[in-house]
N, CA, C and O atoms as a DFTB+ gen file, in Angstrom:
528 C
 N C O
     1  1       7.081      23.443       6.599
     2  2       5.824      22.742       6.529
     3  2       5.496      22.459       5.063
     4  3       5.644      23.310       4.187
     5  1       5.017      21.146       4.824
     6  2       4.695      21.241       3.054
     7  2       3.113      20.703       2.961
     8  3       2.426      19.941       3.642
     9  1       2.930      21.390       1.925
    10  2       1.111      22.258       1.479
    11  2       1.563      21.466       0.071
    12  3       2.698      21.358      -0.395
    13  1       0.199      20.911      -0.486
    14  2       0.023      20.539      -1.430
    15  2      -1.645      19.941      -1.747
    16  3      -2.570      19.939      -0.935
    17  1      -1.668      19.555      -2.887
    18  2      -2.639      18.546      -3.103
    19  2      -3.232      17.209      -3.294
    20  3      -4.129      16.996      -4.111
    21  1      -2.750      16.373      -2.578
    22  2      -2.796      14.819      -2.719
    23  2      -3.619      14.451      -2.623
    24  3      -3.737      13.540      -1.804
    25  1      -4.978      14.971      -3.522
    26  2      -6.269      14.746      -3.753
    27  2      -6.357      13.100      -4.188
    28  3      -6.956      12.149      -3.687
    29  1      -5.323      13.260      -5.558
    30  2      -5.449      12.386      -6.781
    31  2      -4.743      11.025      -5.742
    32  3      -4.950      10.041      -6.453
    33  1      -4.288      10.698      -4.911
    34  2      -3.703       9.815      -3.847
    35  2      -4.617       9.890      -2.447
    36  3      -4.559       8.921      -1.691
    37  1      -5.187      10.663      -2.210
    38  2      -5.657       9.974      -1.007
    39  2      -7.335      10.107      -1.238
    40  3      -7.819       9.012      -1.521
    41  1      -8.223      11.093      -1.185
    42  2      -9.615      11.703      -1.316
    43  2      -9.791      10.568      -3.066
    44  3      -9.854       9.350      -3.233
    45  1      -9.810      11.569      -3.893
    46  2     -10.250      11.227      -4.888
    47  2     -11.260      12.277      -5.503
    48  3     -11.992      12.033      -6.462
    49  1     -11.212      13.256      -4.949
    50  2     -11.833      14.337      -5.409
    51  2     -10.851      15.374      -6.232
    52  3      -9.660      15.246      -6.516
    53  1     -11.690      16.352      -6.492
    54  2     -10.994      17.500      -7.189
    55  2     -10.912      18.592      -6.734
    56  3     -11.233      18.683      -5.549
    57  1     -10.447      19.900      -7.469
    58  2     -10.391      21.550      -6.962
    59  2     -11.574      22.075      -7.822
    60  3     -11.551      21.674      -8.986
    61  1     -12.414      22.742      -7.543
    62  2     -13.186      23.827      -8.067
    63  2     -12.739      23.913      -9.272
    64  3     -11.595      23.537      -9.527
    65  1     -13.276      24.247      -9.894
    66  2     -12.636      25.482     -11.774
    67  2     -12.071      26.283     -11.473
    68  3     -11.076      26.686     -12.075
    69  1     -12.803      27.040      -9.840
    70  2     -12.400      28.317      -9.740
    71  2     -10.925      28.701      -8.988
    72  3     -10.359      29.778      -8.804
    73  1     -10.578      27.299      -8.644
    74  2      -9.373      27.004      -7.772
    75  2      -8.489      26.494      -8.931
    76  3      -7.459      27.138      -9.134
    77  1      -8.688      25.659      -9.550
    78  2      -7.730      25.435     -10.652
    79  2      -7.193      26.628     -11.534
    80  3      -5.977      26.672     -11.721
    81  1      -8.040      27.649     -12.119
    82  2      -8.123      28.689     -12.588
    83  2      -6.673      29.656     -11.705
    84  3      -5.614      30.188     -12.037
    85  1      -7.304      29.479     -10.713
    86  2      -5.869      30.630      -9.609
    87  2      -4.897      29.785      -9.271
    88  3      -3.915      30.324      -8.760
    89  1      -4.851      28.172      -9.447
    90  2      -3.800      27.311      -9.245
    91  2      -2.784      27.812     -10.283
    92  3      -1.661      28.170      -9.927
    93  1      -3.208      27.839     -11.674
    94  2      -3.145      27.766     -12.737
    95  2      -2.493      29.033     -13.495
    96  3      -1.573      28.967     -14.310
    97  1      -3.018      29.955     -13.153
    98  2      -2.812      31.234     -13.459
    99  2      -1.507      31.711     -12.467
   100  3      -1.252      32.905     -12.619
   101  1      -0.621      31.003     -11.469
   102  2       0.131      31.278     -10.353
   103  2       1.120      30.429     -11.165
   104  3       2.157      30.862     -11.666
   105  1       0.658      29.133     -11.233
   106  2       2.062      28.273     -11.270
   107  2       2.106      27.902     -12.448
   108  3       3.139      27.273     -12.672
   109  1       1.303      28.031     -13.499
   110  2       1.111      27.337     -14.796
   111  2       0.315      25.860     -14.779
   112  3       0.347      25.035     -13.866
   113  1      -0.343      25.772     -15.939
   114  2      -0.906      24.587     -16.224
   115  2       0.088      22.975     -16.340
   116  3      -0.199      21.816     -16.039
   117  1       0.955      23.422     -16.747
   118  2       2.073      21.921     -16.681
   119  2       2.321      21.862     -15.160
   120  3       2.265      20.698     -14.765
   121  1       2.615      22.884     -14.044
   122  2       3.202      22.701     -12.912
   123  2       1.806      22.404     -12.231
   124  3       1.852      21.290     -11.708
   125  1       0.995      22.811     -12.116
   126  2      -0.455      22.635     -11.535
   127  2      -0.668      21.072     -12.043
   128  3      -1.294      20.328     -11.289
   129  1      -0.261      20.649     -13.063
   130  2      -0.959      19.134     -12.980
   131  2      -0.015      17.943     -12.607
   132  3      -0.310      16.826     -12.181
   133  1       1.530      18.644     -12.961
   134  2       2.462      17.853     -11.811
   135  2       2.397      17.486     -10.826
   136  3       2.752      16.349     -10.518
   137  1       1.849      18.463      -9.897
   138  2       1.518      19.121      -8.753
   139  2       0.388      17.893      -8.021
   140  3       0.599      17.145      -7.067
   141  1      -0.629      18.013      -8.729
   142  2      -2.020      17.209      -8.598
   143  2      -1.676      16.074      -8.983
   144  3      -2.043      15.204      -8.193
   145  1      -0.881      15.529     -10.252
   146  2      -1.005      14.434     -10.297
   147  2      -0.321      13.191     -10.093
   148  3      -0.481      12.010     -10.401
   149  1       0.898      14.230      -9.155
   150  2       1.796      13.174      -8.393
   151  2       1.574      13.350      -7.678
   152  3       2.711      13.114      -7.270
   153  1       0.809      13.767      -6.364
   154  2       0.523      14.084      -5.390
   155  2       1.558      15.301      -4.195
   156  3       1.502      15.593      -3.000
   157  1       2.438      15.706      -5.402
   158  2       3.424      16.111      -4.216
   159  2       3.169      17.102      -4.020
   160  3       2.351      17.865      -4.536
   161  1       4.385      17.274      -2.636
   162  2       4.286      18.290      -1.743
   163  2       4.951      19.268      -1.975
   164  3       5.853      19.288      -2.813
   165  1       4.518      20.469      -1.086
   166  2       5.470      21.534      -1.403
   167  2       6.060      22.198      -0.512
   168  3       5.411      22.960       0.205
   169  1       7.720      22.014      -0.338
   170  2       7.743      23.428       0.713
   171  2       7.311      24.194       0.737
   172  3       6.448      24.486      -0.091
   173  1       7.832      25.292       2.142
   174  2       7.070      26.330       2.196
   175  2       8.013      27.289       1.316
   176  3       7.311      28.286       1.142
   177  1       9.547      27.551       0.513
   178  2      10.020      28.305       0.069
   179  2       9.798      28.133      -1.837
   180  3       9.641      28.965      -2.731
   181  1       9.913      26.216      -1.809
   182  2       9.604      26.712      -3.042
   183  2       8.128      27.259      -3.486
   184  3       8.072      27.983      -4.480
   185  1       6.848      26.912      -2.727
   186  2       5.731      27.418      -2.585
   187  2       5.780      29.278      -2.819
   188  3       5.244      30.006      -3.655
   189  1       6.651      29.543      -1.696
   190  2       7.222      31.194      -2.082
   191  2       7.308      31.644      -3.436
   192  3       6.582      32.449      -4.019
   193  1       8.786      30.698      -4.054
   194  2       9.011      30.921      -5.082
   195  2       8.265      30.517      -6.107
   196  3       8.767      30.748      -7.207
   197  1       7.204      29.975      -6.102
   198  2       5.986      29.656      -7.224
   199  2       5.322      30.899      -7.418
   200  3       4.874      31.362      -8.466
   201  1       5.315      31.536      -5.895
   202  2       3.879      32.561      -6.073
   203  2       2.497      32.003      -5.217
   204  3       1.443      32.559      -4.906
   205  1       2.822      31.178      -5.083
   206  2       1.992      30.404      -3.744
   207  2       1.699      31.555      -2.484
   208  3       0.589      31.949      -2.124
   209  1       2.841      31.908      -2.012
   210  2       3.078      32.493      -0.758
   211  2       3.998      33.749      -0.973
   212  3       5.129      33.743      -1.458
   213  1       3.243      34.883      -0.487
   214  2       4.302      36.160      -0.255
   215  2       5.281      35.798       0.425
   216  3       6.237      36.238      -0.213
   217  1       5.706      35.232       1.394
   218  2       6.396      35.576       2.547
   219  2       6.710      34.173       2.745
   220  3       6.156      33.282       2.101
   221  1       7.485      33.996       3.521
   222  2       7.732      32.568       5.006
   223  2       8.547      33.052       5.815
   224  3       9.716      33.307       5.525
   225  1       7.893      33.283       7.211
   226  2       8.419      33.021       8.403
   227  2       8.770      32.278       8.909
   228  3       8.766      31.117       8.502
   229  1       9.429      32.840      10.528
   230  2      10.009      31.513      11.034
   231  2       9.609      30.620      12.272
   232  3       9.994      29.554      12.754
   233  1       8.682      31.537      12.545
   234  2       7.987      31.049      14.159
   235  2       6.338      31.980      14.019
   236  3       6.276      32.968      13.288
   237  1       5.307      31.574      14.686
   238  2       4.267      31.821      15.047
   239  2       4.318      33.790      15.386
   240  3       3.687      34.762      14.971
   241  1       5.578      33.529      16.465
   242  2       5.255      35.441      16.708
   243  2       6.224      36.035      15.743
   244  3       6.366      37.255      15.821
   245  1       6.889      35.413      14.882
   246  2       6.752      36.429      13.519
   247  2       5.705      37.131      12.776
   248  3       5.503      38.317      12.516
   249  1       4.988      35.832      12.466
   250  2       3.793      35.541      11.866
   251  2       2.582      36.464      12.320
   252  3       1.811      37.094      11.597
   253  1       2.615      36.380      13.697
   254  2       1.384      37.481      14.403
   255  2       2.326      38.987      14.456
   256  3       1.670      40.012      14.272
   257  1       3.088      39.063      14.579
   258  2       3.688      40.198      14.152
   259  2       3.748      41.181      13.076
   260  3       3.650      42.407      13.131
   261  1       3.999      40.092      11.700
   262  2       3.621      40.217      10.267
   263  2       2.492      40.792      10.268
   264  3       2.287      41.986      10.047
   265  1       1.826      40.087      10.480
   266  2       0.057      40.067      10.419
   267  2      -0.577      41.403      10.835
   268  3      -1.644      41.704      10.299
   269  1       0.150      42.506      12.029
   270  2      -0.061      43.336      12.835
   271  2       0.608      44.072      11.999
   272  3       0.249      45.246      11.905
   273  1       1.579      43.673      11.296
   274  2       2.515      45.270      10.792
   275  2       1.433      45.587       9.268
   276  3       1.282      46.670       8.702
   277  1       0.785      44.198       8.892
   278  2       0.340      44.538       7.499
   279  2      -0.970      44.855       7.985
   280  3      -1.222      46.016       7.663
   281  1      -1.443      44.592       8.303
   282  2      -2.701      44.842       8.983
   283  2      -3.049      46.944       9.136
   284  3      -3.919      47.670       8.654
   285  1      -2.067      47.157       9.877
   286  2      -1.826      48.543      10.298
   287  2      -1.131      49.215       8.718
   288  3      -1.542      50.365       8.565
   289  1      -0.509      48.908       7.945
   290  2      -0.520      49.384       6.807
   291  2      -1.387      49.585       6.014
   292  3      -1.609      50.667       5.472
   293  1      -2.273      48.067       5.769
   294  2      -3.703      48.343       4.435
   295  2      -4.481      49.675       5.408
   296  3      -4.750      50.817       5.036
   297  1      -4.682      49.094       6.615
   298  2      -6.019      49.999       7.046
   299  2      -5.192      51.763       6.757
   300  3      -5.920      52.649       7.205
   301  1      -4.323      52.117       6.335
   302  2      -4.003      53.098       6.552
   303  2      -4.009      53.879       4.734
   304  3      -3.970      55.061       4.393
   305  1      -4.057      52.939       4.125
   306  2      -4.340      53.252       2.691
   307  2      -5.462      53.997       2.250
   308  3      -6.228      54.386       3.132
   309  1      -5.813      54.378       0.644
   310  2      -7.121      54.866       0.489
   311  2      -7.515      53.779       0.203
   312  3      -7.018      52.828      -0.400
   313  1      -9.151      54.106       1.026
   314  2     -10.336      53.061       1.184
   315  2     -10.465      53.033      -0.167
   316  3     -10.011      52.090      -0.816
   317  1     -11.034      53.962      -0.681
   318  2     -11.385      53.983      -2.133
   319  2     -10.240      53.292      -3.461
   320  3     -10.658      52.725      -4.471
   321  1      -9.613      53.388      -3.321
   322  2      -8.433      52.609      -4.172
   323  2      -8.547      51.149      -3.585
   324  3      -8.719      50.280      -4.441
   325  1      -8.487      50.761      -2.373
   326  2      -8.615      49.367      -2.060
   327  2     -10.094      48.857      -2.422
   328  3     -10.206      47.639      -2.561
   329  1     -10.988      49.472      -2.555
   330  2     -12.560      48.967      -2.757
   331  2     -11.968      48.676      -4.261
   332  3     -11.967      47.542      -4.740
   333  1     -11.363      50.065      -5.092
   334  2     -12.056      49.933      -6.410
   335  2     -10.907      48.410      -7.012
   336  3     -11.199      47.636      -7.924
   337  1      -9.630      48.374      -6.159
   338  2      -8.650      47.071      -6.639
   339  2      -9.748      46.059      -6.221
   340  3      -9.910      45.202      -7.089
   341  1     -10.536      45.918      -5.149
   342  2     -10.737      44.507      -4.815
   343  2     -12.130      44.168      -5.907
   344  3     -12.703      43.101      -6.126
   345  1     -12.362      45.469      -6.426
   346  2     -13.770      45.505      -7.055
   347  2     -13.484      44.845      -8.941
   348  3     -14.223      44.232      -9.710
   349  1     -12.275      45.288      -9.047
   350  2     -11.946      45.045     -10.452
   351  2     -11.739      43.843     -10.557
   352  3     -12.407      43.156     -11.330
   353  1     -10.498      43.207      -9.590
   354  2     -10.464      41.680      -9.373
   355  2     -11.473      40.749      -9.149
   356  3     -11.281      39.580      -9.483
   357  1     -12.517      41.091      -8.633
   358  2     -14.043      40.186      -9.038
   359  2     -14.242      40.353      -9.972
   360  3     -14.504      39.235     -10.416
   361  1     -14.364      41.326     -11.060
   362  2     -14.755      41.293     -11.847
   363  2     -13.737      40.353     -12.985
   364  3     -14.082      39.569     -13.869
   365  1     -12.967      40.603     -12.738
   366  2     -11.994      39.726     -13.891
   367  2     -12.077      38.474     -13.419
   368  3     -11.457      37.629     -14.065
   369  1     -12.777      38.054     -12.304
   370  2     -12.432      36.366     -12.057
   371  2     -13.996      35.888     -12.148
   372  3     -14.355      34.732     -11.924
   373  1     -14.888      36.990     -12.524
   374  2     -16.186      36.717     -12.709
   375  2     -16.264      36.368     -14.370
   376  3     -17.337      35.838     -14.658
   377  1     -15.666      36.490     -15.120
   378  2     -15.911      36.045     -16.411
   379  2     -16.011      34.777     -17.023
   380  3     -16.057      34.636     -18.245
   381  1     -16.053      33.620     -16.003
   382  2     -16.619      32.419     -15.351
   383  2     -17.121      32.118     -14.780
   384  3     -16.720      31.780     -13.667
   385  1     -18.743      32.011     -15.291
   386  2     -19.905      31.396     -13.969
   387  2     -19.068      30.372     -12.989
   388  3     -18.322      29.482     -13.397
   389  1     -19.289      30.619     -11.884
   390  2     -19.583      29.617     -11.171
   391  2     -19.907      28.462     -11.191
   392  3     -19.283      27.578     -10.606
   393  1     -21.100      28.260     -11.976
   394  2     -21.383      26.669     -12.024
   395  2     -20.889      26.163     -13.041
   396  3     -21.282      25.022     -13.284
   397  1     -19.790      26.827     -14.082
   398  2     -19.021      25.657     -14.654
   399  2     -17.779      25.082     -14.092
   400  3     -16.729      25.594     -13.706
   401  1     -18.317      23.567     -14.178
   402  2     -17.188      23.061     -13.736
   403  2     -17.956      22.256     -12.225
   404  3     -17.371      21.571     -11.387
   405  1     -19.441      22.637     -12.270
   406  2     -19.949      21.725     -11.140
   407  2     -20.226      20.507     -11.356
   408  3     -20.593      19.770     -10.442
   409  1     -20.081      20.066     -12.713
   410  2     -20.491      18.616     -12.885
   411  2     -19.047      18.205     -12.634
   412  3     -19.094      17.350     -11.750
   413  1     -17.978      18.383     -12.947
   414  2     -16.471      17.949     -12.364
   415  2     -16.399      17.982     -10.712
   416  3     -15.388      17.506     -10.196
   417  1     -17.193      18.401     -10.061
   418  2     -17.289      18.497      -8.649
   419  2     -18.159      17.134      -8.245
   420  3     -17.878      16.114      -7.616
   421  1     -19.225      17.568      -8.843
   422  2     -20.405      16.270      -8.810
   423  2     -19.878      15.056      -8.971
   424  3     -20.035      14.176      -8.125
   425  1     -19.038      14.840     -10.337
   426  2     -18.622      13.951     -10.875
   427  2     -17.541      13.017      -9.505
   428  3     -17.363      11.800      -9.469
   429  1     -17.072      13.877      -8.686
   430  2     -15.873      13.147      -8.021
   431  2     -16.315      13.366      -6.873
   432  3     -15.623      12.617      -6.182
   433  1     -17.102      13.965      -6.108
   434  2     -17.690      13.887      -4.841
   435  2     -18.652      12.775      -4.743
   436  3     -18.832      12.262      -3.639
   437  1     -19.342      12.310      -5.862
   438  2     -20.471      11.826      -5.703
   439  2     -20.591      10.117      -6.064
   440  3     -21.601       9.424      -6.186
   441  1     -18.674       9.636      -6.213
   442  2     -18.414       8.711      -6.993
   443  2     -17.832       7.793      -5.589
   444  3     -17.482       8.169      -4.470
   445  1     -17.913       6.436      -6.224
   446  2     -17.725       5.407      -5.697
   447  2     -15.910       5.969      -4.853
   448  3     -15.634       6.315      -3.704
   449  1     -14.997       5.800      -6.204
   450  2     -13.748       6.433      -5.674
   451  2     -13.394       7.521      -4.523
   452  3     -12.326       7.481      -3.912
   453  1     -14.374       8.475      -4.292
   454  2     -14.605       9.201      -3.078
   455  2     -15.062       9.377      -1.953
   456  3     -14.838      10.239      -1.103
   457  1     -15.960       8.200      -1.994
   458  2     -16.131       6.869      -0.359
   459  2     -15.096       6.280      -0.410
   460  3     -14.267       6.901       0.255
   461  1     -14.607       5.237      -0.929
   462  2     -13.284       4.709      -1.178
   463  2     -12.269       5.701      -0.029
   464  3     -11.888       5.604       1.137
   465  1     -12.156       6.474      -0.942
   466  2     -10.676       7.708      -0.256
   467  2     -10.993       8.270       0.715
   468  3     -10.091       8.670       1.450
   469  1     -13.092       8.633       1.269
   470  2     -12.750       9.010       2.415
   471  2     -12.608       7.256       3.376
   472  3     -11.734       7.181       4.240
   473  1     -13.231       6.394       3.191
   474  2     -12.711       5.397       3.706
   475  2     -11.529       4.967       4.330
   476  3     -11.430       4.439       5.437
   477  1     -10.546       5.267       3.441
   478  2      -9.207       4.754       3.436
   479  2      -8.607       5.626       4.139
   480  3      -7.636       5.196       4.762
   481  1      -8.959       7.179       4.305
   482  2      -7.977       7.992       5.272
   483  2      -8.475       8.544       6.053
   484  3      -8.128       9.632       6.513
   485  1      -9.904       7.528       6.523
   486  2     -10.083       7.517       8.333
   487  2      -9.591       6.298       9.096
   488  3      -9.417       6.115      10.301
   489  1      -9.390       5.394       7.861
   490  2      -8.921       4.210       8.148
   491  2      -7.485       4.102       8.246
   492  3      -7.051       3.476       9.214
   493  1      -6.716       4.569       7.469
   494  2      -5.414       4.938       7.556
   495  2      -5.129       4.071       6.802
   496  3      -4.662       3.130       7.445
   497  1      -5.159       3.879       5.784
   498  2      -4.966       2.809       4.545
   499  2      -4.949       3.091       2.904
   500  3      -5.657       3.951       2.381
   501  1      -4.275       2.464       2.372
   502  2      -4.046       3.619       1.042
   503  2      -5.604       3.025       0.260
   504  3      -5.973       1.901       0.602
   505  1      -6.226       3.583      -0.479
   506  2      -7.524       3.820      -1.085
   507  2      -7.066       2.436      -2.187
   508  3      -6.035       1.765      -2.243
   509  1      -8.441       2.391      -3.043
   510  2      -8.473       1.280      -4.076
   511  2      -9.423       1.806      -4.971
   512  3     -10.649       1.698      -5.001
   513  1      -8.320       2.619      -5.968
   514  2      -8.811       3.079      -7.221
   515  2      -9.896       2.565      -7.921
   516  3      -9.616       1.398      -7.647
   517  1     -11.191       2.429      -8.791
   518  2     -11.620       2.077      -9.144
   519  2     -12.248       2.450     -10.821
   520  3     -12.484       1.728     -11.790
   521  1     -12.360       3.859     -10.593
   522  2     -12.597       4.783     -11.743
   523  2     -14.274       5.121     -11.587
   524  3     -14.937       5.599     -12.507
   525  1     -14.674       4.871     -10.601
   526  2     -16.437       4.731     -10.593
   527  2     -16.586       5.523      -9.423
   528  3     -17.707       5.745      -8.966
């Protein structure tokens, strides 16, 4: 299956700060804007091999299987070690408000180009760039 972002080709919108930030921090800033700004796709292995994805399976009841074996592992860990990991990791991804980076949201949700793109891919038709 291939996962990507073909924002910059079909929508015309963007990712969060806070999504670029973990795009970014996974695959690097040169591969993250490759990524976005050719629109391409990604398998699901090289996705793996980015850091995208722990794992790839091969069918659905792998997958719910997976899901059941990891599932029954975390819950079996210390609570307290999993609170205080999930507690530190907010904190390190908190050293960026939130609202920066909402006018880059504003900016492309709220623009001519993003009627356009949703236009064009309910319509099934490639969009017409404009810059507005």
């Amino acid at each position: 299956m291939l996962r990507g972002f073909p924002i910059a080709r079909t929508l015309g919108n963007c990712l969060s700060i806070s999504n670029y930030t973990r795009l970014a921090a996974l695959i690097g800033p040169a591969r993250t804007k490759e990524i976005i700004f050719t629109s391409r796709l990604v398998e699901a292995e090289e996705a793996r091999a980015l850091g995208l994805l722990s794992e790839v399976l091969p069918d659905h009841a792998s997958l719910m299987e997976r899901g059941e074996t990891l599932a029954r592992l975390v819950a079996g860990q210390a609570p307290l070690t999993l609170r205080a990991t999930k507690e530190a990791l907010r904190r390190i991804k908190e050293k960026m408000a939130p609202e920066e980076g909402r006018d880059l949201i504003l900016m492309c949700y709220m623009s001519e180009d993003f009627r356009e793109g949703m236009d064009a891919f309910l319509n099934k038709r490639k969009p017409e760039w404009r810059g507005r």
